[in-house]
C-alpha positions in Angstrom: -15.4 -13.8 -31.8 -17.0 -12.9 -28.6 -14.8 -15.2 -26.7 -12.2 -13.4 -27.5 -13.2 -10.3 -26.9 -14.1 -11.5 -23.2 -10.4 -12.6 -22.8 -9.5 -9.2 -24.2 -11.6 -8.0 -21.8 -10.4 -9.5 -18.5 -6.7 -8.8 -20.1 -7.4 -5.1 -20.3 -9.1 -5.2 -16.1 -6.5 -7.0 -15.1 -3.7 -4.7 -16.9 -5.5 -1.9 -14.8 -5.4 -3.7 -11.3 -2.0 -4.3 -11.9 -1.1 -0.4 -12.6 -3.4 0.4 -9.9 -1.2 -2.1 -7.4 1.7 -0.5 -8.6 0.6 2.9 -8.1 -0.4 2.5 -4.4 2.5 0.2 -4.0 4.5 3.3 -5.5 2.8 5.7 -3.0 3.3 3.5 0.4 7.4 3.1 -0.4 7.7 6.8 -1.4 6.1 7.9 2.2 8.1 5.3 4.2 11.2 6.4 2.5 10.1 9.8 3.1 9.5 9.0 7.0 12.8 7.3 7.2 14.7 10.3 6.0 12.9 13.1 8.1 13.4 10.7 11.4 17.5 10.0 10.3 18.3 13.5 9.9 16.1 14.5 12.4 19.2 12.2 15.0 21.8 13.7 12.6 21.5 16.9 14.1 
């Protein structure tokens, strides 16, 4: 039983890296795509 409740464990920390990852991940595309379009439009005009 507490074995697996460790591996239950490590499941759940890793589960929360991973959302973690993808948040920042999330955040760093969002401004770059964000950058991009401000610069493009910026030559549009």
């Amino acid at each position: 039983m507490h074995g697996k409740s460790g591996c239950f464990a490590s499941q759940n920390l890793r589960f929360r890296n991973v959302k973690a990852q993808t948040l920042l991940f999330n955040r760093i595309i969002f401004t770059k795509l964000k950058r991009f379009t401000v610069f493009f439009f910026s030559k549009k005009q």
